[in-house]
C-alpha positions as CSV (number, residue, x, y, z in Angstrom):
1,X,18.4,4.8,-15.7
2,X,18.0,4.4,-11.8
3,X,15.2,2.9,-10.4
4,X,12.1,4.4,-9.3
5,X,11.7,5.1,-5.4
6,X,7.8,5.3,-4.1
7,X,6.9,6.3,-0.6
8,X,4.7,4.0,1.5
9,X,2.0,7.2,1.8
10,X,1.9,6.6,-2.5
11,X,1.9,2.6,-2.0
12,X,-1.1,2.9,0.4
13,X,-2.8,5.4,-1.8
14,X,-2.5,3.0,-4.9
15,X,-3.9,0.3,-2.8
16,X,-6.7,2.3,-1.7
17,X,-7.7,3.6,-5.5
18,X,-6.9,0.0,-6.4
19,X,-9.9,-1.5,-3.8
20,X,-12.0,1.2,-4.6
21,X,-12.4,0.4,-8.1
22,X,-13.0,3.7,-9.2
23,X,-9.7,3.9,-11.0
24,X,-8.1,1.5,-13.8
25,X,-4.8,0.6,-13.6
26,X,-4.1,3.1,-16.4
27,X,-5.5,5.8,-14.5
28,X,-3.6,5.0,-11.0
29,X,-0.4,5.0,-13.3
30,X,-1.0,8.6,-14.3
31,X,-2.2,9.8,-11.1
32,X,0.6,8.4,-8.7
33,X,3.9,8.2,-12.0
34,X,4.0,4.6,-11.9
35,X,5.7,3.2,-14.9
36,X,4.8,-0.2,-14.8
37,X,1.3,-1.9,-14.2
38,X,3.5,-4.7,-12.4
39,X,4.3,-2.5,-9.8
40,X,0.5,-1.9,-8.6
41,X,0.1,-6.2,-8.9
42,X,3.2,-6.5,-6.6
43,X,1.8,-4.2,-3.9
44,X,-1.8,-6.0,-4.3
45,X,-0.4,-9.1,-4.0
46,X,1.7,-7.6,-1.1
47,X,-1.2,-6.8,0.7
48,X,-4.0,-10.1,-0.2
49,X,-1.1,-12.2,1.4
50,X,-0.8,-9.5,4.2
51,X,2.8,-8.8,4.3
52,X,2.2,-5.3,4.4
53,X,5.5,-5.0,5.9
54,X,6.8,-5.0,2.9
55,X,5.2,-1.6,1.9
56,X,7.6,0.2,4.1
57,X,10.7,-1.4,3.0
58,X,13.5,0.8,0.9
59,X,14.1,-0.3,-2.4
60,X,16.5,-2.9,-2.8
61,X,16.1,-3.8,1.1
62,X,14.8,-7.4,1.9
63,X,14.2,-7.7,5.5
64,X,14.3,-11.4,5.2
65,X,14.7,-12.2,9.5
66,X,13.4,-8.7,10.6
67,X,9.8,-8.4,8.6
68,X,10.8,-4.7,8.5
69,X,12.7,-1.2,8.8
70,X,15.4,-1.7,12.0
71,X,14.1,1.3,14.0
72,X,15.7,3.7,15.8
73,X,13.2,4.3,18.8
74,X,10.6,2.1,20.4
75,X,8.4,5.1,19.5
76,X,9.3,5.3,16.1
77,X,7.9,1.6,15.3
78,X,4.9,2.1,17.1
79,X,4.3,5.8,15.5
80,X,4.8,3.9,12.1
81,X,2.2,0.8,13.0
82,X,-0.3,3.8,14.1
83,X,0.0,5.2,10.6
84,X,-0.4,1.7,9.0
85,X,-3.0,0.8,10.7
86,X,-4.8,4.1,10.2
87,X,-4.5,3.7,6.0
88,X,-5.3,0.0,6.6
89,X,-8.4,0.8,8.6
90,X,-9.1,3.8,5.6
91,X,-8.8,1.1,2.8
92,X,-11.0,-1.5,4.7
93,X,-13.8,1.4,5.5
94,X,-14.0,2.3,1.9
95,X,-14.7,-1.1,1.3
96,X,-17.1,-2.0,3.4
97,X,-19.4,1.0,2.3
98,X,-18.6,0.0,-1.3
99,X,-19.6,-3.7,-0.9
100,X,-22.8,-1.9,1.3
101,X,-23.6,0.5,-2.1
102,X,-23.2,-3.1,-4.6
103,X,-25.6,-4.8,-1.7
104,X,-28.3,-1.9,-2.5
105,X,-28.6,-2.8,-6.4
């Protein structure tokens, strides 16, 4: 039995459902094929202690000097911090209007 491979587009996603709070853990497992609840506490924890790099890395692949993938361009490691920063700004939005809707009540 090998082990299961997500993308960082599914990681992100989970995060997002996860800070939303629309969705139980149970739920995000079905959604997304996660076997293991520890796998959505990992990437939380990932991203509370903001080593989001660590989102990106390949299974098995500890960038312990680097803090991330060894890219091939210039443009590729910016084109990938773009994209970060664009789910990060997503999940941070939906949060802010959340925490604006639990003001209201």
């Amino acid at each position: 039995m090998g082990k299961n491979v997500y993308s960082s587009e599914v990681k992100w996603a989970v995060i997002k459902d996860k800070m939303t709070g629309e969705l139980s853990n149970r739920e995000i497992m079905e959604k997304y094929g996660i076997k293991n609840v520890s796998q959505i506490k990992t990437w939380m924890k990932w991203y509370r202690e903001n080593q989001i790099y660590r989102l990106n890395q390949p299974i098995g692949k500890q960038y312990s000097y680097g803090h991330g993938l060894e890219w091939k361009s210039e443009e590729d490691k910016r084109n990938s911090q773009i994209e970060q920063l664009k789910m990060e700004n997503e999940i941070l939005k939906k949060y802010l209007e959340l925490r604006k809707e639990l003001k209201k009540k």
